[in-house]
C-alpha positions as CSV (number, residue, x, y, z in Angstrom):
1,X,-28.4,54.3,15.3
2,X,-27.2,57.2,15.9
3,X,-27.4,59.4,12.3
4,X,-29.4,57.3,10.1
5,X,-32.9,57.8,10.5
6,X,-35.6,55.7,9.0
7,X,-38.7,56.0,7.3
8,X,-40.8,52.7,6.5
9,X,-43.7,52.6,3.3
10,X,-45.9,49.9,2.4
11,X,-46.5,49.0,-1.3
12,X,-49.6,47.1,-2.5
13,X,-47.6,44.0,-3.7
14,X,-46.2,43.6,0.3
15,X,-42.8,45.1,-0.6
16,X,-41.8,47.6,2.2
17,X,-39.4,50.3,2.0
18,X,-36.8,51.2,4.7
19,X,-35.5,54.7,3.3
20,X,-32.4,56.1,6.2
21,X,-31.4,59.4,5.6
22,X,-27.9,61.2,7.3
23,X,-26.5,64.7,6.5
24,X,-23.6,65.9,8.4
25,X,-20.3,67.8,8.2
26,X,-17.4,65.6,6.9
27,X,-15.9,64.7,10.3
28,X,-19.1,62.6,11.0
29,X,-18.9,61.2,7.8
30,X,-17.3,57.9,9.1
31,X,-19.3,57.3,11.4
32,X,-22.3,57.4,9.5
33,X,-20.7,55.3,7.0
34,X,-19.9,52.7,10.0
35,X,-23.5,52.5,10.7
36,X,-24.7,51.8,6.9
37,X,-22.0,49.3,7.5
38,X,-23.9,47.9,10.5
39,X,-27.1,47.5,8.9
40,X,-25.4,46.1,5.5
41,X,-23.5,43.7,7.4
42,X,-27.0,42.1,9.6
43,X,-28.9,42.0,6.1
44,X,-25.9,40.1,4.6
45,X,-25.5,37.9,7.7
46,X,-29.4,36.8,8.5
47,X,-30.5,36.6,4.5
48,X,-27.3,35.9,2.9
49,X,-28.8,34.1,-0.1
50,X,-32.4,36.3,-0.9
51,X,-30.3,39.6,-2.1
52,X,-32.1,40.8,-5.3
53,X,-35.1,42.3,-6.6
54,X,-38.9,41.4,-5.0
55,X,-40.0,40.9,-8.3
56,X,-37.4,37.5,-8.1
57,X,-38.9,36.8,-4.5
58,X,-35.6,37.7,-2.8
59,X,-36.5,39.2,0.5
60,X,-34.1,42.4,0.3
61,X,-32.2,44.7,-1.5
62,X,-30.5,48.3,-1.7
63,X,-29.6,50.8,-2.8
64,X,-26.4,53.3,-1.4
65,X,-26.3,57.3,-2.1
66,X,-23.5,59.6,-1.3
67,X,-23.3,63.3,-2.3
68,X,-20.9,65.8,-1.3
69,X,-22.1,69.5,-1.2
70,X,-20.8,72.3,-0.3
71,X,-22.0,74.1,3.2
72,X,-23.3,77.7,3.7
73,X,-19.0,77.8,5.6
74,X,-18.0,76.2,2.5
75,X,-17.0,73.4,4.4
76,X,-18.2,69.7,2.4
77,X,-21.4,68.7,3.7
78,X,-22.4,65.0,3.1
79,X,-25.5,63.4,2.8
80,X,-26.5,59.9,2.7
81,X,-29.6,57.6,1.2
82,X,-29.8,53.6,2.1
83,X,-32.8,52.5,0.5
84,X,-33.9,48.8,1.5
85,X,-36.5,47.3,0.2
86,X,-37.6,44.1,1.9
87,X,-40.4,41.3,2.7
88,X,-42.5,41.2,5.2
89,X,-39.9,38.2,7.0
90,X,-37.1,40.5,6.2
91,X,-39.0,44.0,7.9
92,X,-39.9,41.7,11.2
93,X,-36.5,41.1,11.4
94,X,-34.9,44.2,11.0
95,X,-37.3,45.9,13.3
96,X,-36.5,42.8,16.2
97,X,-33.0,43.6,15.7
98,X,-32.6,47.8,15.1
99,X,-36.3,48.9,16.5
100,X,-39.9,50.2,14.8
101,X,-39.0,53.2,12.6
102,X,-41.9,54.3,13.3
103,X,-41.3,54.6,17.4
């Protein structure tokens, strides 16, 4: 990864959060979009069938934010939030194939 960056929390109940946050100019707006992409398109591929909410005992789910703003140059500015929240199966995985957020 080379825009998102990830923060992981621990809840009580075992949920964990995987919060990625990117803000760049509009030209690199793509390309942070192709990485969401990446990480959308593992979660789909190795738990294709546990999508949902932990209180259903699915291991994963998200959430996607996109805001434009407008830059100090007036130029659009865009920032974007992937929030996953996942199980403990689905965090081992995820850090086995994208790395320890926390390295």
């Amino acid at each position: 990864m080379h825009y998102l960056t990830f923060d992981l929390s621990d809840n009580d109940e075992g949920v964990t959060t995987l919060e990625a946050l990117a803000s760049t100019p509009a030209a690199q707006h793509e390309a942070v979009m192709a990485e969401v992409q990446q990480v959308l398109d593992w979660a789909w591929r190795e738990f294709p069938h546990t999508h949902g909410a932990a209180d259903d005992g699915m291991d994963w789910d998200h959430d996607l934010q996109v805001q434009v703003e407008a830059g100090r140059d007036g130029k659009a500015w865009h920032s974007v939030t992937l929030t996953l929240t996942g199980s403990a199966r689905f965090v081992e995985a995820f850090v086995a194939a994208f790395g320890d957020p926390a390295d």
